[in-house]
C-alpha positions as CSV (number, residue, x, y, z in Angstrom):
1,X,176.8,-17.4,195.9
2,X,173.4,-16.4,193.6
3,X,170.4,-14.4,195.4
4,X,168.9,-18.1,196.2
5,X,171.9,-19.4,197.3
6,X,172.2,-16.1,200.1
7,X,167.9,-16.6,200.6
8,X,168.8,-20.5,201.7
9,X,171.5,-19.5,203.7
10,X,169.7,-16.9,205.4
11,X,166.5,-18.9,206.3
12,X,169.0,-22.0,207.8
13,X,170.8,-19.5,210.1
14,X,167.5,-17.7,211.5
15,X,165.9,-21.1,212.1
16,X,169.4,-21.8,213.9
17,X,168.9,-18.5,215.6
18,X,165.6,-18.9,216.4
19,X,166.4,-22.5,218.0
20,X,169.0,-21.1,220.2
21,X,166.6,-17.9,221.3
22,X,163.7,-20.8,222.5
23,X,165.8,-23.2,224.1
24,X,167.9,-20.0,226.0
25,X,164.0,-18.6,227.3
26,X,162.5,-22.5,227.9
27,X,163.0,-24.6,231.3
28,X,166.0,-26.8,231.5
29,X,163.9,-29.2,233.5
30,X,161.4,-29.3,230.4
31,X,164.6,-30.2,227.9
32,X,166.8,-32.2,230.0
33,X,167.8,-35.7,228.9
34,X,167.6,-37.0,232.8
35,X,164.1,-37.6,234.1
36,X,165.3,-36.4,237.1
37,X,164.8,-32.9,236.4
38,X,161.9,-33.4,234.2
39,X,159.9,-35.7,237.1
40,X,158.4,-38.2,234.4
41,X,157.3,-36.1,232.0
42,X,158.2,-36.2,228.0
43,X,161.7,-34.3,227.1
44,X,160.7,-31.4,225.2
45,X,162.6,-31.6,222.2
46,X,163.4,-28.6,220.8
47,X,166.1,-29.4,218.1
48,X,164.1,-32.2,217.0
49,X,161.0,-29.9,216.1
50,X,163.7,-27.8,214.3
51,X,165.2,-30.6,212.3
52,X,161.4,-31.7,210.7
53,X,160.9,-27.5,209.7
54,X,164.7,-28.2,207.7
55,X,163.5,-31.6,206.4
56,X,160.2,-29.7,205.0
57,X,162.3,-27.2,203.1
58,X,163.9,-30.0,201.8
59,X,167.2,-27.7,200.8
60,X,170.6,-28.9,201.5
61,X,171.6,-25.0,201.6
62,X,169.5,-24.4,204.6
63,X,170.7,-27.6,206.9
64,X,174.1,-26.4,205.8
65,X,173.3,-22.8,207.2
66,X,171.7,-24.2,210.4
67,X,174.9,-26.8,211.2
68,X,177.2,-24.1,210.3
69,X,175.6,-21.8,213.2
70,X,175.3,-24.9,215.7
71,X,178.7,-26.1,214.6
72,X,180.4,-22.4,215.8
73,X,177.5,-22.4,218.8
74,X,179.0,-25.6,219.8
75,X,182.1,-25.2,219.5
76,X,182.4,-22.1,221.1
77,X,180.9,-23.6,224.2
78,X,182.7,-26.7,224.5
79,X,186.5,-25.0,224.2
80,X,185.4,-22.5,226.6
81,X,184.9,-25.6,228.8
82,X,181.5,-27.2,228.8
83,X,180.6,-29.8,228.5
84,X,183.3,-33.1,228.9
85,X,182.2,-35.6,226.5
86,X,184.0,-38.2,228.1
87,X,181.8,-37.4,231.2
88,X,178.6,-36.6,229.5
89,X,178.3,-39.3,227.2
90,X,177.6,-42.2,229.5
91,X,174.7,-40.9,230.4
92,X,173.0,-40.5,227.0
93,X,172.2,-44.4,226.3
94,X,168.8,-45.3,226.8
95,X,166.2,-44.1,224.7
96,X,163.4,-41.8,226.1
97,X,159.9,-40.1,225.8
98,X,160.5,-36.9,223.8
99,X,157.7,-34.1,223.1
100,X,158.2,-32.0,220.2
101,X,155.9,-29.3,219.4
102,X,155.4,-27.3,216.2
């Protein structure tokens, strides 16, 4: 891996970082998928905000940083047992208002 190679690496995990930090100190009731904790108002949609500041760096190196730090994230979580994805995934199927900010 070259100096650029570790420099793209390195700005894709501390986006990935960064991501986790501000969803971990935001509201769930401001990020949850069901308006019933968010009382009408726009998801705030973190990860999408996060995906547009990879697509402006347009460099493959970086997503692959960033989805190797959610894939572990993930992972982690979900076989120490959250969440069931034959439970949770029923309730993901309508579309709706999302806020991301900058």
């Amino acid at each position: 891996m070259g100096n650029t190679d570790a420099a793209a690496w390195q700005t894709g995990n501390a986006l990935a970082f960064q991501m986790l930090r501000e969803i971990a100190a935001g509201s769930f009731e401001d990020m949850a998928y069901e308006d019933t904790y968010r009382d009408g108002r726009p998801q705030r949609n973190v990860v999408a905000a996060y995906f547009a500041k990879l697509r402006d760096l347009q460099d493959t190196r970086c997503d692959m940083a960033f989805a190797a730090v959610l894939t572990d994230y993930l992972a982690m979580n979900m076989h120490a047992g959250e969440p069931d994805i034959a439970v949770t995934s029923g309730r993901f199927t309508q579309p709706i208002a999302s806020q991301v900010r900058p």
